[in-house]
MIMIFI-464406 format. One record per residue: x, y, z of N, C-alpha, C, CB in turn; residue in three letters. Coordinates in steps of 0.02 Angstrom, whole numbers, padded with zeros to 5 digits, always signed. Glycine has a CB too. Example, Ala and Ser with C-alpha at 12.3 -4.5 7.8 and 13.67 -1.06 7.14 Angstrom:
+00660-00284+00390+00615-00225+00390+00660-00165+00390+00565-00224+00452Ala+00642-00112+00354+00684-00053+00357+00645+00002+00394+00704-00030+00286Ser
! end
This chain:
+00042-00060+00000+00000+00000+00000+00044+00062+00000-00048+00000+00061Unk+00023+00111-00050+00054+00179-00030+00004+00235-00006+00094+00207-00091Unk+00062+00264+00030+00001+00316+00036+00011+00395+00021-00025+00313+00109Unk+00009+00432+00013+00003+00500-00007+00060+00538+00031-00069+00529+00009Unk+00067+00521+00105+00127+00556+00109+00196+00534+00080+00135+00565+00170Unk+00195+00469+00046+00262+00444+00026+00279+00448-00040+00271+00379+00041Unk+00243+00497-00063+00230+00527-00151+00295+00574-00139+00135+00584-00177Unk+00316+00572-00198+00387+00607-00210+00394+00655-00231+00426+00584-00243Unk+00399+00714-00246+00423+00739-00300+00418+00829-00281+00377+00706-00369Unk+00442+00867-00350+00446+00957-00298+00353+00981-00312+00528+01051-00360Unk+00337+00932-00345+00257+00955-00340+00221+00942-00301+00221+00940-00379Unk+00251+00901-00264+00188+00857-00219+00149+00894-00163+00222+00790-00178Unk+00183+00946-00118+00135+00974-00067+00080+00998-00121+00171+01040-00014Unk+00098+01038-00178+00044+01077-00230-00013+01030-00251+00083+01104-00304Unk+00000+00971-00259-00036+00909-00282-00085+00893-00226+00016+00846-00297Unk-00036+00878-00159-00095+00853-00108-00132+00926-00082-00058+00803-00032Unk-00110+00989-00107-00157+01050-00073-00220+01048-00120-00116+01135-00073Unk-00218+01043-00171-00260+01015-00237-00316+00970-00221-00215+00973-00285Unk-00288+00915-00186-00343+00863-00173-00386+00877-00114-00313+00794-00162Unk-00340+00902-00066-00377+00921-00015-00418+00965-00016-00349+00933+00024Unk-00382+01021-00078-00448+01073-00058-00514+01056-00114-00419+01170-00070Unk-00509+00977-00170-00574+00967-00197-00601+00914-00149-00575+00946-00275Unk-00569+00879-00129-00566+00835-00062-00598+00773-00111-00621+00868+00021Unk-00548+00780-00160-00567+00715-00202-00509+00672-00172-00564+00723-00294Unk-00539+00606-00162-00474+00547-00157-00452+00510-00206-00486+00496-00114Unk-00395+00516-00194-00355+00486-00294-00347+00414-00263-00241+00531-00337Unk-00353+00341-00325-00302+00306-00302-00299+00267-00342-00302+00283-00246Unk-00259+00215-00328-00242+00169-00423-00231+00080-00406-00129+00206-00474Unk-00287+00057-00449-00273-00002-00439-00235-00063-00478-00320-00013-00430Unk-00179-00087-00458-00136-00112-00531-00202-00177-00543-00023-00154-00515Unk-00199-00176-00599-00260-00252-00631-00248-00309-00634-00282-00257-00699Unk-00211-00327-00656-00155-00379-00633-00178-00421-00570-00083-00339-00612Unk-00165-00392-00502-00187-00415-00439-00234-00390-00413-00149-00414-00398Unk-00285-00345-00440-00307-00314-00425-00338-00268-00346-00324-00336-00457Unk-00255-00263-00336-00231-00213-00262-00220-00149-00281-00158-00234-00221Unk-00239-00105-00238-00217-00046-00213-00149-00026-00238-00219-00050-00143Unk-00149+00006-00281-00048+00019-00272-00058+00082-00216+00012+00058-00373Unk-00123+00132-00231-00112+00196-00216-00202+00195-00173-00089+00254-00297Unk-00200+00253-00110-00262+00268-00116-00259+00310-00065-00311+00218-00117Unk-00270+00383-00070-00246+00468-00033-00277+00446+00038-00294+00562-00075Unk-00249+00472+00074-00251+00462+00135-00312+00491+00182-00193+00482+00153Unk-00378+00550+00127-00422+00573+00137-00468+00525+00143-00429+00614+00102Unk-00463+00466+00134-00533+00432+00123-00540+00406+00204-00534+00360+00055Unk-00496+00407+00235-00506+00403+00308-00556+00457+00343-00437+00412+00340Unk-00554+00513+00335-00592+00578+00330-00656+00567+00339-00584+00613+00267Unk-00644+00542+00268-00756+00523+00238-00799+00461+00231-00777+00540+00153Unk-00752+00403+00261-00766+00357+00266-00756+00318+00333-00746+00342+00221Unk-00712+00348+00371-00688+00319+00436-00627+00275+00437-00740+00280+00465Unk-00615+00231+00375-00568+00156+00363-00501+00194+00332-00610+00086+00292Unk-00447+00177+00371-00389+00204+00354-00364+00185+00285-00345+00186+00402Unk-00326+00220+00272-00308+00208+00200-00283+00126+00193-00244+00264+00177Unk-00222+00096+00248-00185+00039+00230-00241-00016+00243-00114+00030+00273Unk-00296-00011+00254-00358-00039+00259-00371-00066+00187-00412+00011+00285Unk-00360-00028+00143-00408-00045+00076-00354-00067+00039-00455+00019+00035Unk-00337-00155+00034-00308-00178-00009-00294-00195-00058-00303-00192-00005Unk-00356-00219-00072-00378-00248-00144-00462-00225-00157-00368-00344-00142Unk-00489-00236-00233-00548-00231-00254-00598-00258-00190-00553-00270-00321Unk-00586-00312-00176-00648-00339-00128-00656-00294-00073-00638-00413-00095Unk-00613-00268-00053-00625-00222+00017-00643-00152-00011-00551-00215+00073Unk-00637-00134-00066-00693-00072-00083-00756-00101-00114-00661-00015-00140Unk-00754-00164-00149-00837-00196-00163-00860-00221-00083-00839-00281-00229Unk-00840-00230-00052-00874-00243+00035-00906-00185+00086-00809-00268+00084Unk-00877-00132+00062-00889-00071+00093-00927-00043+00056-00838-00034+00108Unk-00979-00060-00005-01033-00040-00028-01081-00061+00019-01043-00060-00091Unk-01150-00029-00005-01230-00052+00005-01241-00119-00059-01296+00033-00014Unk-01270-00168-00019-01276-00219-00044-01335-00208-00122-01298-00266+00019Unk-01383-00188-00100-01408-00154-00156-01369-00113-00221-01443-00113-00125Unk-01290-00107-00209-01282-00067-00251-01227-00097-00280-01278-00003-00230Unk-01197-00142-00235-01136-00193-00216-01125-00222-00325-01178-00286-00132Unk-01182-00270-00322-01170-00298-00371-01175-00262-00443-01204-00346-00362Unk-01224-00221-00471-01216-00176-00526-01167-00154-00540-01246-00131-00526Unk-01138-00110-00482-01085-00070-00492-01022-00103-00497-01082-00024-00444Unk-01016-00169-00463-00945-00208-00460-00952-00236-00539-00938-00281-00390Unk-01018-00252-00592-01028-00267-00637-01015-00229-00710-01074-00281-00621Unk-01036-00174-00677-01024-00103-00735-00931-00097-00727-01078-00002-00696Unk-00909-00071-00664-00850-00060-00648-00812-00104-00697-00840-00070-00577Unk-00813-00184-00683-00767-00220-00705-00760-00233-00790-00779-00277-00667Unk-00823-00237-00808-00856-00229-00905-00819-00177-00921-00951-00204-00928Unk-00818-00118-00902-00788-00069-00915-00726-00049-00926-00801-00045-00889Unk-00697-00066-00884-00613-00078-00858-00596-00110-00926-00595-00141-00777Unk-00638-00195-00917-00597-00238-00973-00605-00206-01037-00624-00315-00982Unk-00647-00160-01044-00663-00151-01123-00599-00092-01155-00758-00111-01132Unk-00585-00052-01076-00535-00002-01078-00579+00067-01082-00482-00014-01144Unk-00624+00061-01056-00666+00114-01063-00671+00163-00996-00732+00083-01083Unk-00664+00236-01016-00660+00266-00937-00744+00280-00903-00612+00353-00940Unk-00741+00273-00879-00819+00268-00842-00814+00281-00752-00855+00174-00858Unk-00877+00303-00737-00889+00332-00662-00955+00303-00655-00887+00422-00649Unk-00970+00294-00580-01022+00250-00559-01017+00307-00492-01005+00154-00552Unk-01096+00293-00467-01110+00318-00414-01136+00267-00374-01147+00368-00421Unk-01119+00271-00294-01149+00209-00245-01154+00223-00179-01109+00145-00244Unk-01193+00199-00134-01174+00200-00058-01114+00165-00041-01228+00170-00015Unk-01078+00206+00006-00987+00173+00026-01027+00161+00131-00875+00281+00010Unk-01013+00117+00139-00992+00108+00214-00957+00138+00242-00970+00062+00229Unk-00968+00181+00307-00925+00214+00331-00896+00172+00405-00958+00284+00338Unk-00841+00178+00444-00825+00147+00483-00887+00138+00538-00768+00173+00499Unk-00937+00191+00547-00949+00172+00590-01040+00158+00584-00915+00215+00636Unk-01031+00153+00522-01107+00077+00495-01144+00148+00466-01179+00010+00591Unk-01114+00198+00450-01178+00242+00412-01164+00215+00332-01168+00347+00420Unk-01217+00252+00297-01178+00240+00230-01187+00310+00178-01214+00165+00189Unk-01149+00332+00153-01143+00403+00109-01108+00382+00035-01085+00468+00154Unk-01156+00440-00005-01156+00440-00077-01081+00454-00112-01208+00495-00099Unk-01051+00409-00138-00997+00413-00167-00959+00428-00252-00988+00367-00145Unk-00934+00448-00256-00939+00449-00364-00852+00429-00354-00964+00570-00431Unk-00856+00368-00405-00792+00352-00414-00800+00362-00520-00772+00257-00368Unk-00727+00417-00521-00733+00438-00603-00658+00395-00599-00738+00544-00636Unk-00653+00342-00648-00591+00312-00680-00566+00313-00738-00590+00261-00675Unk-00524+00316-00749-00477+00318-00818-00417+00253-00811-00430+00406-00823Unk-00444+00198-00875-00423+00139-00885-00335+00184-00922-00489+00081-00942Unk-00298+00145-00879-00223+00140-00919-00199+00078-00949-00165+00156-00872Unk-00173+00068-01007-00162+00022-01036-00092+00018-01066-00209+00019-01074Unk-00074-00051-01087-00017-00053-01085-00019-00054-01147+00014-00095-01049Unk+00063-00065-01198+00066-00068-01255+00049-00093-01308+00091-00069-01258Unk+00032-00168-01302-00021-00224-01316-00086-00190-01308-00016-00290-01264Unk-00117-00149-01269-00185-00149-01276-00218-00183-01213-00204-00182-01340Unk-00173-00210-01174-00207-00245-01108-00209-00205-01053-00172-00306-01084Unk-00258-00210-00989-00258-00170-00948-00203-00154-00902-00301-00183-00925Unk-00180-00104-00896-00119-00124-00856-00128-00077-00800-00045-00118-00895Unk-00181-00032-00775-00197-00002-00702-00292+00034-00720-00117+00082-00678Unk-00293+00054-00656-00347+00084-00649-00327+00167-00590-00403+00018-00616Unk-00348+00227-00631-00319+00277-00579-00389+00325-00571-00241+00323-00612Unk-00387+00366-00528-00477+00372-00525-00469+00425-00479-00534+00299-00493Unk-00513+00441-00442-00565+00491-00391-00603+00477-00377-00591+00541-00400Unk-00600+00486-00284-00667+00456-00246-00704+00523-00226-00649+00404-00170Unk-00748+00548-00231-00797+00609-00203-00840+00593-00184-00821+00656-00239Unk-00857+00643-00111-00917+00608-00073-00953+00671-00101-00915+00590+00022Unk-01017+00636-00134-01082+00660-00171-01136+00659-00109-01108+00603-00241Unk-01154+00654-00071-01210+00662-00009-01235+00716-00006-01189+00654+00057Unk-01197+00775-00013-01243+00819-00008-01274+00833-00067-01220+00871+00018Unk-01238+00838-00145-01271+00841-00210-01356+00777-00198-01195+00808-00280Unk-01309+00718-00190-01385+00669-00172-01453+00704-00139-01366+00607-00110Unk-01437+00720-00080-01486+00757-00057-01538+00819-00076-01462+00768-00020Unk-01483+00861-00115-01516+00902-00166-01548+00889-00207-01489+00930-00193Unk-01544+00821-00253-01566+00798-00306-01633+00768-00288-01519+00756-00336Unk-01628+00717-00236-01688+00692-00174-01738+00737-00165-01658+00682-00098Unk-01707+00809-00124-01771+00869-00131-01796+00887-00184-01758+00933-00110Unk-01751+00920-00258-01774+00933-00296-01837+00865-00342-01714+00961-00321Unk-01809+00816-00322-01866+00742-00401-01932+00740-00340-01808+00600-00424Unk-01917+00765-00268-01983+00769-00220-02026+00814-00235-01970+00783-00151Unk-02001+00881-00237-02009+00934-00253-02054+00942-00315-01953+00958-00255Unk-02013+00915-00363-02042+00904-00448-02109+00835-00428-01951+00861-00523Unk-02102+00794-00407-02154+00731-00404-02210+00777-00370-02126+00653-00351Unk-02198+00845-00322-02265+00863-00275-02281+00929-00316-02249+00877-00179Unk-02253+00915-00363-02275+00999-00425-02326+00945-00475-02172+01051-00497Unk-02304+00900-00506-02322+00847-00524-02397+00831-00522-02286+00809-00493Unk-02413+00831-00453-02484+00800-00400-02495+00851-00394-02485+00758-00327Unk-02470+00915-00396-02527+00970-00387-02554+00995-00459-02496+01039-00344Unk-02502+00975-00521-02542+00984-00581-02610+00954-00617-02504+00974-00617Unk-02623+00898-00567-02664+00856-00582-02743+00870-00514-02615+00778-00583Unk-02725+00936-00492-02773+00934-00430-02809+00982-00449-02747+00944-00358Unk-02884+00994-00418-02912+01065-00436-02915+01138-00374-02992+01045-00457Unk-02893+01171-00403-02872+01207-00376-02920+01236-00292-02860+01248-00434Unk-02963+01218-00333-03028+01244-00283-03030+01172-00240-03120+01267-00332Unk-03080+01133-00272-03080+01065-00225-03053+01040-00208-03096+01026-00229Unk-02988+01020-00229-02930+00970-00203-02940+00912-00229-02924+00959-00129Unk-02982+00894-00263-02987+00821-00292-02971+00840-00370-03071+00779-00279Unk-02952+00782-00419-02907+00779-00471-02953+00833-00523-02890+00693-00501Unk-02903+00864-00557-02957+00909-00592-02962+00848-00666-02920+01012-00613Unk-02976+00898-00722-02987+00869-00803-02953+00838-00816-02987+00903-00857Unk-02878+00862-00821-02814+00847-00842-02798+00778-00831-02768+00888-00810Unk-02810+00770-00742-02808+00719-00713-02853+00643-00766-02839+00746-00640Unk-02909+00665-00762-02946+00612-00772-02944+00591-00842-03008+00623-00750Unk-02934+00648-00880-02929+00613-00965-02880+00562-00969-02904+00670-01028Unk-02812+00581-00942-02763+00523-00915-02753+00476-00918-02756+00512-00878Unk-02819+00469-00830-02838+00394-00799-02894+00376-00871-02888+00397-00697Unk-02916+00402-00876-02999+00372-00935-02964+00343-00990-03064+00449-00980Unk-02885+00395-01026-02863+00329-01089-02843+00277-01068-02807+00339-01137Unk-02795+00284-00988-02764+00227-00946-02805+00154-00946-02763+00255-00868Unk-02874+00157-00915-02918+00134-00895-02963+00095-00956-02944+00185-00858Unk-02981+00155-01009-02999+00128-01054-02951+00072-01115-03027+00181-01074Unk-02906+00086-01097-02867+00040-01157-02859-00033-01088-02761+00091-01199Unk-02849-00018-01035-02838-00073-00969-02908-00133-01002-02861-00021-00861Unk-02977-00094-00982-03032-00137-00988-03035-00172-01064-03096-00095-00972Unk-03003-00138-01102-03027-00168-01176-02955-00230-01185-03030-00086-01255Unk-02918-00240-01139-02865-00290-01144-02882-00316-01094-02795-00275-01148Unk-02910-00327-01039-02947-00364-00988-03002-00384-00989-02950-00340-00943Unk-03040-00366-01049-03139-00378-01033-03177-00375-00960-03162-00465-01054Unk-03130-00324-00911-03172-00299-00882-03205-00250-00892-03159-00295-00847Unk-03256-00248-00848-03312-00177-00846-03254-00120-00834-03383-00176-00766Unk-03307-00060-00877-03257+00016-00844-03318+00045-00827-03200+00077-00906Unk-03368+00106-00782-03405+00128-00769-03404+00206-00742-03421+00086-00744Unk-03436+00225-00770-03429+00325-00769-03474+00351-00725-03453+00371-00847Unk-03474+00379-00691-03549+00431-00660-03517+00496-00661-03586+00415-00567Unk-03581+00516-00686-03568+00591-00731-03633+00647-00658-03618+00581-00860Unk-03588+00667-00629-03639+00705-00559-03627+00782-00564-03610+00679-00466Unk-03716+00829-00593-03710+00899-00581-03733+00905-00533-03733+00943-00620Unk-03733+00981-00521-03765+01004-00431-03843+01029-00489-03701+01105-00360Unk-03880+01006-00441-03958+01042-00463-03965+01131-00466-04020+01015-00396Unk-03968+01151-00511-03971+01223-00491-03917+01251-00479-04006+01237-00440Unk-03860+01257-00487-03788+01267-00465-03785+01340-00474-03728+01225-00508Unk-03830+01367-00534-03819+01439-00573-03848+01492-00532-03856+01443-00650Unk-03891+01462-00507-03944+01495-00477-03942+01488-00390-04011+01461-00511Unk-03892+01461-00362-03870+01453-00320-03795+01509-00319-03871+01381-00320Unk-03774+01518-00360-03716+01566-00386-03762+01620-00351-03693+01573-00482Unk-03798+01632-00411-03833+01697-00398-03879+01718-00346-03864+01709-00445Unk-03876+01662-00302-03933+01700-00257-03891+01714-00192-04009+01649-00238Unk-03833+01680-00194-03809+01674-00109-03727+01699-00128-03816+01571-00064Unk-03706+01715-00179-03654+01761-00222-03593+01684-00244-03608+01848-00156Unk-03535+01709-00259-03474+01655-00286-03440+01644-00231-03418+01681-00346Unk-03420+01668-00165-03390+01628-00129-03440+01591-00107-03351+01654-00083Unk-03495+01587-00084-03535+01526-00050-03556+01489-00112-03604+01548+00002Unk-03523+01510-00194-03550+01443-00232-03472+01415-00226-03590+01452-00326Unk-03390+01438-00214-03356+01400-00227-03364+01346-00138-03285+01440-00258Unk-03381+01379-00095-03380+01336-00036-03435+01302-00042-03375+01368+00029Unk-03483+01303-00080-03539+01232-00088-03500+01166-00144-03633+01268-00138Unk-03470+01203-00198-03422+01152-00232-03354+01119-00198-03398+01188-00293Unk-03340+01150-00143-03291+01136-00096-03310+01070-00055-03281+01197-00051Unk-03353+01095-00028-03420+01044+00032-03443+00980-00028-03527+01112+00062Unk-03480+00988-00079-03486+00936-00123-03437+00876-00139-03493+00965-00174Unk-03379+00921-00151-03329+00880-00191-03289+00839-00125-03272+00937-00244Unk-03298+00849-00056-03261+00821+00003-03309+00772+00006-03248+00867+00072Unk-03396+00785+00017-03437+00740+00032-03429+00651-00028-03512+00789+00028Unk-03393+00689-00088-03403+00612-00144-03363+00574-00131-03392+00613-00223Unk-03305+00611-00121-03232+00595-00098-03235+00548-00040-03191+00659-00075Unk-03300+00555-00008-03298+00503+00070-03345+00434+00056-03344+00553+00153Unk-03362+00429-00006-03404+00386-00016-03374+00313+00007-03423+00393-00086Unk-03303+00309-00018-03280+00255+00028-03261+00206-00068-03364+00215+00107Unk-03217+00245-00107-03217+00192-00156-03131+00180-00141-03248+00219-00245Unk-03126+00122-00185-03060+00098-00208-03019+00122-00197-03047+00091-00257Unk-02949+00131-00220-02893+00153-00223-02858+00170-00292-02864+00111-00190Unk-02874+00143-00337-02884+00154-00406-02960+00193-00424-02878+00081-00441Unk-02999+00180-00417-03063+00244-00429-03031+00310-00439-03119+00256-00355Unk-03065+00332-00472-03045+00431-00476-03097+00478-00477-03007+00458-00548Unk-03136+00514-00424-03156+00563-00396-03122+00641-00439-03136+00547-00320Unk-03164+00665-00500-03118+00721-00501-03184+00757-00548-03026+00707-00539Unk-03154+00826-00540-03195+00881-00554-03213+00891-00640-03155+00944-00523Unk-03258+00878-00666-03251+00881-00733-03264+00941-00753-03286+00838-00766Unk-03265+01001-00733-03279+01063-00757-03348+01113-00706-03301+01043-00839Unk-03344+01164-00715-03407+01187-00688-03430+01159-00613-03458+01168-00739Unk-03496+01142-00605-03517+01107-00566-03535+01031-00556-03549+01134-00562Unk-03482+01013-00622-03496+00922-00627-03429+00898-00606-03516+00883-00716Unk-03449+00827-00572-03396+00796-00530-03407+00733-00579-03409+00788-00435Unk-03374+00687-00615-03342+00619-00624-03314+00565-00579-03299+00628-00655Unk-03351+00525-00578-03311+00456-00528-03310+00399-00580-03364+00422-00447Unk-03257+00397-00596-03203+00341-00644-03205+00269-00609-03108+00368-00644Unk-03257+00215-00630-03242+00160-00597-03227+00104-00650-03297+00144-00551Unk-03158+00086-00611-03132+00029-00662-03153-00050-00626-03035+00037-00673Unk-03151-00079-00671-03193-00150-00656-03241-00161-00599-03146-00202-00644Unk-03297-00117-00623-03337-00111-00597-03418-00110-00653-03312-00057-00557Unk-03464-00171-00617-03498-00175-00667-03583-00155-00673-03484-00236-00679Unk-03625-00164-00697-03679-00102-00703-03713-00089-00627-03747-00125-00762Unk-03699-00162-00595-03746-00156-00534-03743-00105-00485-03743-00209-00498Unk-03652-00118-00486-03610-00087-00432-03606-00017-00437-03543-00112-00433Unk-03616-00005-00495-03607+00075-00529-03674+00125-00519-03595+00066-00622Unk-03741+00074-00515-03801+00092-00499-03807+00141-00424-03838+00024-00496Unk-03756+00062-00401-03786+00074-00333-03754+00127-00283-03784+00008-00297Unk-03681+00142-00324-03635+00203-00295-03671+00263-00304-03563+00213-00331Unk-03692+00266-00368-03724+00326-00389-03798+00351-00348-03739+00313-00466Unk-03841+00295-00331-03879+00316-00281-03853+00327-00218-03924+00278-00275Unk-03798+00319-00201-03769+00324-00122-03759+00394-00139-03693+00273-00092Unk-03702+00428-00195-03699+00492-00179-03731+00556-00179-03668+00499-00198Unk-03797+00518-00223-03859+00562-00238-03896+00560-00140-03923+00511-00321Unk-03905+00513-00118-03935+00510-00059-03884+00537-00014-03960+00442-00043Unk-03805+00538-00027-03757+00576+00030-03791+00644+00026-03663+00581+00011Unk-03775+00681-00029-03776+00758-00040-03842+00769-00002-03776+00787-00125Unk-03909+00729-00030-03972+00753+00008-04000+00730+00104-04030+00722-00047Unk-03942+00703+00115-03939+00694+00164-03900+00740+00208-03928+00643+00163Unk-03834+00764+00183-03814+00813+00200-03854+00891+00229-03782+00814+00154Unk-03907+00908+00181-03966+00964+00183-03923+01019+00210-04040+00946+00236Unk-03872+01048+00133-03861+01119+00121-03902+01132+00094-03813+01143+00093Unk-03915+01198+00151-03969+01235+00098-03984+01268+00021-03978+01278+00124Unk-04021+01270-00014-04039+01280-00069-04110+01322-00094-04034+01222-00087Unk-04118+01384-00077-04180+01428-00068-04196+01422-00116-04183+01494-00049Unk-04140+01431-00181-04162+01421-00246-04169+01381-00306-04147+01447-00260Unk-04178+01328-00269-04185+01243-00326-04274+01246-00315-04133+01133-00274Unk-04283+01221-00385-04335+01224-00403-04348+01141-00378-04341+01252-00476Unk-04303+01105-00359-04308+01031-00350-04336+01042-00243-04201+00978-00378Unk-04319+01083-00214-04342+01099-00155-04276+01122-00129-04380+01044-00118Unk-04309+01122-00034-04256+01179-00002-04183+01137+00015-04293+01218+00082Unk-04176+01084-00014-04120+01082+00012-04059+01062-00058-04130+01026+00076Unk-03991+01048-00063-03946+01031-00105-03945+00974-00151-03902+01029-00074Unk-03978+00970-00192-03968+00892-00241-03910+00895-00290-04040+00873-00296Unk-03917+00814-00322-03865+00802-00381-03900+00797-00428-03821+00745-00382Unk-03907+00781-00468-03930+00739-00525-03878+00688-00561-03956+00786-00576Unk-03874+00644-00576-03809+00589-00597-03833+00550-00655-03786+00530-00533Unk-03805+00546-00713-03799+00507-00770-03730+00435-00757-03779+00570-00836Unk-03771+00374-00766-03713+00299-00738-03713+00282-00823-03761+00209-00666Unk-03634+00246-00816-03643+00208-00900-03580+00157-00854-03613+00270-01008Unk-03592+00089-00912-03537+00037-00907-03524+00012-00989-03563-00033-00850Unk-03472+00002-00989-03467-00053-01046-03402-00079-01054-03486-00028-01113Unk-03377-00103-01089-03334-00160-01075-03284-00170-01163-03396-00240-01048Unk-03254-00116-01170-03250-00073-01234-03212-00120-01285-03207+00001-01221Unk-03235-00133-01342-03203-00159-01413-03166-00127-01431-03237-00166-01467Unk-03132-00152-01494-03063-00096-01526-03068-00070-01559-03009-00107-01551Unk-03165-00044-01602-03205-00018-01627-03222+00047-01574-03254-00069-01644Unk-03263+00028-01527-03270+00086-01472-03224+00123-01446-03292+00067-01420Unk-03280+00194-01461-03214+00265-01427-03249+00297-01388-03176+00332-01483Unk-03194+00321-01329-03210+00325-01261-03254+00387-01261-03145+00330-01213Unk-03241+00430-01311-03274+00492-01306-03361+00489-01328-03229+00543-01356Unk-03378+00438-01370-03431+00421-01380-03469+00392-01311-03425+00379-01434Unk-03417+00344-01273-03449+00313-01199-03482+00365-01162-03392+00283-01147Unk-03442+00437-01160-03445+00468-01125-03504+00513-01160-03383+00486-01107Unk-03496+00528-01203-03570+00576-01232-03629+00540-01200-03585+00575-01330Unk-03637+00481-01219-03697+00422-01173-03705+00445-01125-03681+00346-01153Unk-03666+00452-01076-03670+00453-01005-03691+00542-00985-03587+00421-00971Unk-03682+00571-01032-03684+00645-01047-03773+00647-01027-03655+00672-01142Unk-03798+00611-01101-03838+00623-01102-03890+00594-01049-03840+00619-01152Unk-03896+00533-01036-03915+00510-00952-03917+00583-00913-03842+00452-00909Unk-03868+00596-00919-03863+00651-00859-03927+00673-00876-03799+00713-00859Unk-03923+00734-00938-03975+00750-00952-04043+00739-00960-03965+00758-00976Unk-04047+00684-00948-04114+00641-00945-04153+00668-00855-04086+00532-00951Unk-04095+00656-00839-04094+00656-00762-04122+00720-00738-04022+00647-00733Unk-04093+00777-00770-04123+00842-00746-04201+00853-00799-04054+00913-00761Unk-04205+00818-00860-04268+00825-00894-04324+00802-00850-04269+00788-00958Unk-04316+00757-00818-04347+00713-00770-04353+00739-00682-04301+00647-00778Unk-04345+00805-00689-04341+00829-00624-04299+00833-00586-04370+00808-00595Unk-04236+00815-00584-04182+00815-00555-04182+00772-00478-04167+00886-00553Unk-04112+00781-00459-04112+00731-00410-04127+00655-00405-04144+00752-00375Unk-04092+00617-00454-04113+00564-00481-04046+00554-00522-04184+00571-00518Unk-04044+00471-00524-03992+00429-00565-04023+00407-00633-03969+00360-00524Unk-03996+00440-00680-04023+00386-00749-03966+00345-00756-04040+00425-00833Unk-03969+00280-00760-03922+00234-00783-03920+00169-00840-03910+00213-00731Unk-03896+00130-00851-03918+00101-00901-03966+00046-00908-03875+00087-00922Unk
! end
């Protein structure tokens, strides 16, 4: 083993002030035996394990995260043989059982023949870059989920659901399961605007859209705002009965609830009206046609007095 103070030469304090101040650790492995000739005496620093510690390849593949152990000992070594310079990133073991983000960048040396004849490199502890990168893809994943939310209700807006609906719809037509829609307006919504002004119509669409949301569906289901005063509940393999019978639950939640409503011509308190469809889609059928169906149901629903399920 060598180590950094036994480097020779009129450059060398300039060399090790260099490393220290990128606090990169240099070191070189002959290939051959694949030992240590070299490895800076910093890695004690950021790792805890003294330099004359690390002899050979296995004791820097041991001091990985096992998870990371084998790829990287796989990439590393492919690489090497091919003569190719390459860097890998991994968890390193520290002496005293933590583990921190490491980047080893190598440059294959070769001999005159063309065969490997060392490996010379840089160890940098990346942990804090990791962590940055961690906040920022969190950061981006919760920008992500809020692009898909409505701003007002909190449940998935349009965007969201056209999404899940091609998702879903191409799912059922390669499964021959059921897919099932309920298409839910507020009775009078306009006229509810206007009589009690726009903040008590966005806090009645607020109150609505929490009450559907509790109905108690799936985990895959999607609850989301289709525009205006209509709410969508996306049910995948789910079939006419089941779809019936949700749709009367949320028509009977809302009127059970009894927000007031001075101005529904349906009476004094808050209704829905809800259009149900199912079908179980061919490679002929398009989703946007499913959905006009279910449109019109709706409309049936308020022709018919409102507060009421048309379904199929």
């Amino acid at each position: 083993m060598v180590d950094s103070e036994n480097k020779a030469g009129p450059d060398n304090a300039a060399y090790t002030t260099l490393l220290e101040s990128t606090k990169a650790i240099a070191w070189k492995i002959d290939w051959a035996s694949r030992q240590f000739a070299y490895i800076d005496r910093q890695i004690e620093s950021v790792l805890g394990w003294a330099s004359s510690s690390w002899v050979t390849m296995g004791d820097w593949a041991s001091r990985m995260h096992p998870q990371d152990r084998e790829w990287v000992l796989k990439f590393c070594v492919t690489q090497s043989e091919a003569g190719i310079d390459h860097e890998a990133d991994y968890r390193a073991l520290t002496s005293d059982g933590r583990y921190v983000w490491m980047r080893d960048v190598v440059h294959v040396v070769r001999n005159a023949d063309g065969s490997v004849d060392s490996l010379i490199g840089f160890m940098f502890d990346i942990s804090e870059r990791k962590e940055t990168e961690q906040k920022l893809a969190s950061l981006q994943k919760r920008l992500e989920e809020l692009s898909f939310l409505d701003g007002l209700t909190g449940v998935a807006n349009r965007r969201r659901f056209d999404a899940l609906m091609d998702r879903e719809w191409i799912h059922s037509r390669q499964s021959r399961q059921p897919l099932s829609l309920l298409l839910m307006n507020i009775d009078y919504f306009r006229q509810y605007n206007e009589g009690y002004g726009h903040l008590e119509g966005d806090a009645c669409l607020q109150r609505v859209a929490k009450l559907l949301a509790s109905v108690g569906t799936r985990s895959h289901d999607l609850l989301a705002r289709f525009g205006g005063d209509e709410f969508v509940l996306l049910l995948p393999e789910t079939d006419v009965s089941a779809a019936g019978k949700l749709a009367e639950r949320c028509r009977k939640l809302i009127l059970a609830e009894k927000l007031p409503h001075q101005h529904s011509e349906v009476g004094p308190m808050l209704t829905i009206s809800v259009g149900v469809g199912t079908c179980t889609p061919g490679y002929v059928d398009e989703k946007h046609t499913f959905i006009d169906v279910i449109d019109k149901r709706l409309c049936q629903a308020k022709q018919q007095g409102r507060n009421r399920v048309v379904a199929d």
